[in-house]
C-alpha positions in Angstrom: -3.1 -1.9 8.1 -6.7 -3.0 7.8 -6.0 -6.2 5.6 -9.4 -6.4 3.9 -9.6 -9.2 2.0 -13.6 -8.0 0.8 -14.9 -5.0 0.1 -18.7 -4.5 -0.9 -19.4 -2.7 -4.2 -15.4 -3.7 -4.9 -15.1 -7.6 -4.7 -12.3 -10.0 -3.6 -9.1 -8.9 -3.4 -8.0 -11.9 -5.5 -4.3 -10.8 -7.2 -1.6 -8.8 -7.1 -1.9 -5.8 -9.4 2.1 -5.5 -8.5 4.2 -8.7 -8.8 2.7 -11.3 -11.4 5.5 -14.1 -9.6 5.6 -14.6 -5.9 8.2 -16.5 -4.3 7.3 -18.4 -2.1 3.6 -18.6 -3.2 1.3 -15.9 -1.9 -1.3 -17.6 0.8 -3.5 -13.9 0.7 -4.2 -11.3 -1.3 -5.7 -8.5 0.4 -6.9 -4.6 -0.7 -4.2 -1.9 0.3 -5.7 1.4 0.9 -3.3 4.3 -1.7 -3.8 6.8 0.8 -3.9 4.9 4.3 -7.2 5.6 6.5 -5.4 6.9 9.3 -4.5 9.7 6.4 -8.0 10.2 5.5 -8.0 7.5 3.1 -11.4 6.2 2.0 -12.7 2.8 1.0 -13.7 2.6 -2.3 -12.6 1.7 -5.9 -10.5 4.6 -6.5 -8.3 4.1 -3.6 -7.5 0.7 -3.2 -5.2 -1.8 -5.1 -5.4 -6.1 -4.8 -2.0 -6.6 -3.4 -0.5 -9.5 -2.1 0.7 -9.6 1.6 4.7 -8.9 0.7 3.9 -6.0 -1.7 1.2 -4.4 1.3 4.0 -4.4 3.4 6.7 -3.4 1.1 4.4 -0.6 0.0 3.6 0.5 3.8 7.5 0.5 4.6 8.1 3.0 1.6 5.7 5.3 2.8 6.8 5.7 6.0 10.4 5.7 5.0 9.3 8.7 2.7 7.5 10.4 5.7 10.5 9.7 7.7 12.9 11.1 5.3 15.0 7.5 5.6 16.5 6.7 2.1 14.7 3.8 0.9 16.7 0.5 -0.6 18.7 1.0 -3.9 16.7 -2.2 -5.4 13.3 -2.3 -4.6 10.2 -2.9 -7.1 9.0 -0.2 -8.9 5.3 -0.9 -8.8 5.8 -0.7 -4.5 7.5 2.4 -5.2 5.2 3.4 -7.4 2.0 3.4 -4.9 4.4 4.1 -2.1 5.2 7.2 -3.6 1.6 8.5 -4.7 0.2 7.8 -1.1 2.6 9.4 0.3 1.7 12.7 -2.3 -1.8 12.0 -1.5 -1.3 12.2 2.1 1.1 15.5 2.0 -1.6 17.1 0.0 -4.2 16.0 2.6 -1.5 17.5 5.4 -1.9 14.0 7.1 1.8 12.4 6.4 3.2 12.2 9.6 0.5 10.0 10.3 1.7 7.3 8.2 2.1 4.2 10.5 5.2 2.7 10.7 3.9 -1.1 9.5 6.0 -4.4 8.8 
C-alpha cells in the first residue's frame, strides 16, 4: 500500500469519499489505488479514491479476504465493501487476484 498523500494532475488526497465521521479523528487522508498496483493498477483519476487511513485498510483487508475466499465480517461499511469488491472484480478481470497483498 503506496499511501500517496499527492498525486500530480489529481491533487491532495484531502477527505474520505467513504466515512463522513471518523472516530477518533483521522490524522491522514491518503489516495487508495481501486485496483492495487501490484494488480496492474494505474495511477490516475479513474482509479483512485481520497480515503482516510482506517477505510485504506479496511478496504485492503476485504480484498484480500475476497481473494482468499475468507468470509468477511457480518457488519462492516458498505462504501469499504463497496471498493473492496470492485478491485477485487477489476483485478480477476485483469487475472492478477492472487496478487492482492495481504495489508493491515
Amino acid at each position: 500500500m503506496s499511501g500517496l498523500t499527492f498525486v500530480e494532475g489529481v491533487g491532495h488526497a484531502d477527505h474520505c469519499q467513504i466515512s463522513v465521521t471518523h472516530r477518533p479523528r483521522t490524522l491522514r487522508f491518503v489516495f487508495h489505488h481501486i485496483l492495487p498496483q501490484v494488480c496492474g493498477g494505474k495511477t490516475g483519476a479513474p482509479n483512485l479514491i481520497s480515503v482516510c487511513d482506517g477505510c485504506h485498510y479496511s478496504i485492503h483487508i476485504l480484498m484480500w479476504n475476497m481473494a482468499n475466499d475468507v468470509l468477511n465480517p457480518p457488519h462492516i461499511n458498505r462504501g469499504q465493501l463497496d471498493y473492496a469488491m470492485r478491485g477485487y472484480q477489476e483485478a480477476r478481470a485483469a487475472g492478477t487476484a492472487q496478487l492482492i497483498p495481504k495489508e493491515a
